[in-house]
Backbone as CSV, one residue per row, in Angstrom:
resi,resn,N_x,N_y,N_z,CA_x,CA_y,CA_z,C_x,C_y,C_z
1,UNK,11.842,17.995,26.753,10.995,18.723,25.840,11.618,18.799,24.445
2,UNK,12.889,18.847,24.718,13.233,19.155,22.972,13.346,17.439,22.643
3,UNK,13.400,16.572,23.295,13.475,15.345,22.731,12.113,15.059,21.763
4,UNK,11.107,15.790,22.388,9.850,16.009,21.327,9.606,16.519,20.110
5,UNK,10.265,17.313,20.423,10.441,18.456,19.396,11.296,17.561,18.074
6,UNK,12.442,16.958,18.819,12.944,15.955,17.852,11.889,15.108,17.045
7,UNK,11.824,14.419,18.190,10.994,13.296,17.532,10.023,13.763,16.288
8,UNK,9.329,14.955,16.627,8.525,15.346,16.125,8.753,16.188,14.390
9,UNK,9.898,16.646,14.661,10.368,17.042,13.406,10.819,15.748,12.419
10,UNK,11.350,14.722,13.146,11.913,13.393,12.510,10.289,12.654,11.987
11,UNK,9.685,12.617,12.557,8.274,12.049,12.109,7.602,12.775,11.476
12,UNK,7.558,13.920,11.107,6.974,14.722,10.200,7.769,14.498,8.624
13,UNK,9.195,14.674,8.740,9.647,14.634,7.696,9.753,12.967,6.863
14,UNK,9.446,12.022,7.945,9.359,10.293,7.643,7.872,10.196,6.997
15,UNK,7.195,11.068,7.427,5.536,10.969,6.990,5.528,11.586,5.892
16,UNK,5.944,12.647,5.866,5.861,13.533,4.386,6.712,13.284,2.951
17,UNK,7.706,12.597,3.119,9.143,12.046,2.476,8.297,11.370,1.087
18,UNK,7.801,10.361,1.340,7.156,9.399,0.375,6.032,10.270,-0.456
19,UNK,5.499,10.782,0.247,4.408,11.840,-0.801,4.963,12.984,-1.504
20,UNK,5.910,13.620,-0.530,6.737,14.714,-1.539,7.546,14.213,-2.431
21,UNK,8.465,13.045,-1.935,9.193,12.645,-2.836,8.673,12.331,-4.552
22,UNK,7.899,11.405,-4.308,7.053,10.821,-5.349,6.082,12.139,-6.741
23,UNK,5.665,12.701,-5.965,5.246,14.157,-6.626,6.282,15.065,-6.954
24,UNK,7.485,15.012,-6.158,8.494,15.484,-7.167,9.217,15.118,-8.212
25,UNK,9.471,14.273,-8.007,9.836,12.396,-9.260,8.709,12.929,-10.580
26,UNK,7.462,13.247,-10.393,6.124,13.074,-11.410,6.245,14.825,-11.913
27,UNK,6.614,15.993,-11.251,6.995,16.786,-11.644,8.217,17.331,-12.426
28,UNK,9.221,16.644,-11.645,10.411,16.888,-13.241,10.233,16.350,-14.277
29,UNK,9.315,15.083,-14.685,9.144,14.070,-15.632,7.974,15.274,-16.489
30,UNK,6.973,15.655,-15.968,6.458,16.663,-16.232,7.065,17.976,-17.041
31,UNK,8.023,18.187,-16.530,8.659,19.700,-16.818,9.633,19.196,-18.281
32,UNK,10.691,18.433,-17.807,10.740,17.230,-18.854,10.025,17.501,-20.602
33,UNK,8.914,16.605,-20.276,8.314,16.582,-20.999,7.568,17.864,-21.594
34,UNK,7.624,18.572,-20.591,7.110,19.991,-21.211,8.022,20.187,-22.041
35,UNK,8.983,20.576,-21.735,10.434,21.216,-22.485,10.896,20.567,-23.369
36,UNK,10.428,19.448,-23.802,10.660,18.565,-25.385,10.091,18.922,-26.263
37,UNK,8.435,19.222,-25.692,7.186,19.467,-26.772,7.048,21.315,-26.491
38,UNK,7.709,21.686,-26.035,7.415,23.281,-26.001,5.604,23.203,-25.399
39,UNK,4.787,22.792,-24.405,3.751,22.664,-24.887,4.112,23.591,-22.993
40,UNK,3.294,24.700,-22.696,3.110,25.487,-21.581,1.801,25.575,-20.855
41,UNK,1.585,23.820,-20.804,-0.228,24.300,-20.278,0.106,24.000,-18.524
42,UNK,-0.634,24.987,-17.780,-0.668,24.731,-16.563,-1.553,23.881,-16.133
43,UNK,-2.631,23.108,-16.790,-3.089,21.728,-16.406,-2.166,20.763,-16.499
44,UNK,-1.592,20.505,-16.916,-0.459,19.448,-17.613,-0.082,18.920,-16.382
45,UNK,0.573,20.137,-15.850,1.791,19.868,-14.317,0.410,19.710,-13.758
46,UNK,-0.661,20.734,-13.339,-1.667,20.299,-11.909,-2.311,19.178,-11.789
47,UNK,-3.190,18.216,-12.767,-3.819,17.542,-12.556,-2.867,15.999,-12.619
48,UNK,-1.697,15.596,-13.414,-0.703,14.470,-12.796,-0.437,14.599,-11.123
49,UNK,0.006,16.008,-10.832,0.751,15.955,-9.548,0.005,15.686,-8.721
50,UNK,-1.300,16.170,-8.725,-2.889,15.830,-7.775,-3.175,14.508,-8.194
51,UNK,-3.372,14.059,-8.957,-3.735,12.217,-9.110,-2.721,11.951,-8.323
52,UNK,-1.259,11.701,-8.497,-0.570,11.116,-7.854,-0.348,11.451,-6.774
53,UNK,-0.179,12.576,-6.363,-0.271,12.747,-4.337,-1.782,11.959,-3.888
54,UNK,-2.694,12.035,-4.434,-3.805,11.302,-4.173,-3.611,9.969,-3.709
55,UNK,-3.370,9.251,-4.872,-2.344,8.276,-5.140,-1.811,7.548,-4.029
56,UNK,-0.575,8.500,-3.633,0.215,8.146,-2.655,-0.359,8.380,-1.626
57,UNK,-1.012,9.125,-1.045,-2.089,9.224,0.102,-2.842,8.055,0.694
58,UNK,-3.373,7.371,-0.660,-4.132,6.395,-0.770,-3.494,4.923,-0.140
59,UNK,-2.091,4.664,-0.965,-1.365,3.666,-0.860,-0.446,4.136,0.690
60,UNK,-0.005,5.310,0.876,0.762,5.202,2.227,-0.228,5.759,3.936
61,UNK,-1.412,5.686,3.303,-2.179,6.529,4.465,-2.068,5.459,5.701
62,UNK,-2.485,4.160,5.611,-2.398,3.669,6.690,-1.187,3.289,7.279
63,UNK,0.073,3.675,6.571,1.399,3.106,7.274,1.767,4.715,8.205
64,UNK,0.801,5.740,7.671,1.158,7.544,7.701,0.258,6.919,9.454
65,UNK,-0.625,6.871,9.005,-1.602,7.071,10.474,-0.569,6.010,11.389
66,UNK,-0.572,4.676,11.491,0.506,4.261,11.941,1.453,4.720,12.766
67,UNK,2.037,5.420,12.087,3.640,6.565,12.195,2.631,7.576,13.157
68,UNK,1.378,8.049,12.838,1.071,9.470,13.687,0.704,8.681,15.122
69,UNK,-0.118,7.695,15.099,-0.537,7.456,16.248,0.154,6.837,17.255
70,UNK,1.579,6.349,16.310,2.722,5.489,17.619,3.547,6.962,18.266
71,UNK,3.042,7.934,17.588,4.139,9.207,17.865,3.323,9.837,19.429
72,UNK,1.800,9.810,18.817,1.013,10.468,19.589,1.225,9.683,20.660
73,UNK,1.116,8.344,20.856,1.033,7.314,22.131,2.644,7.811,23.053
74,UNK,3.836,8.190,22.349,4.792,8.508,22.735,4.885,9.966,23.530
75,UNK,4.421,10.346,23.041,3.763,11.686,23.487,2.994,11.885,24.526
76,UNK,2.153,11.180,24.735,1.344,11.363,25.815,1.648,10.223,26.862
77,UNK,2.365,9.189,26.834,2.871,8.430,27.382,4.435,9.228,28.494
78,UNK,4.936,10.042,27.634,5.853,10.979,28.082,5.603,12.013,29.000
79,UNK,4.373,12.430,29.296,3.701,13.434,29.710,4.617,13.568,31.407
80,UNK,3.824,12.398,31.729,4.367,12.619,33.138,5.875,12.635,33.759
81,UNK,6.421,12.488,32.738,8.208,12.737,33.075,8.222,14.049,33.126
82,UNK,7.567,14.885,32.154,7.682,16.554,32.015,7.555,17.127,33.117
83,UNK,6.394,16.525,34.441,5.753,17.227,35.063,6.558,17.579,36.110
84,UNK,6.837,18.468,36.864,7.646,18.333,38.071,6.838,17.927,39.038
């Protein structure tokens, strides 16, 4: 059971890595740039960081589903070892 639990924390953070990463990369560049131009608009940061998680959604979704559904097949493939 906790080998799941593994797995499962390891595949969450492999799935999420590339989208957080990337939106954080586009947010310091953001803040950045705020702090050169003194300019404090809260559209500035929201609507880059939403295009680009979009973005990356777009470009990594089918390698994401991929990753979910070889996890899920592992998962339920595992089932019957659990069972006593």
């Amino acid at each position: 059971m906790l080998q799941i639990v593994g797995k499962a924390f390891i595949t969450a953070i492999m799935v999420l890595l590339p989208i957080l990463g990337v939106t954080m990369v586009v947010s310091v560049l953001i803040s950045i740039l705020q702090a050169a131009t003194q300019i404090q608009e809260m559209t500035l940061t929201f609507i880059p960081k939403l295009f680009i998680t979009l973005l990356m959604i777009l470009i990594a979704g089918p390698w994401i589903m991929r990753t979910l559904v070889g996890f899920t097949k592992d998962v339920l493939a595992s089932i019957p070892g659990l069972l006593p």
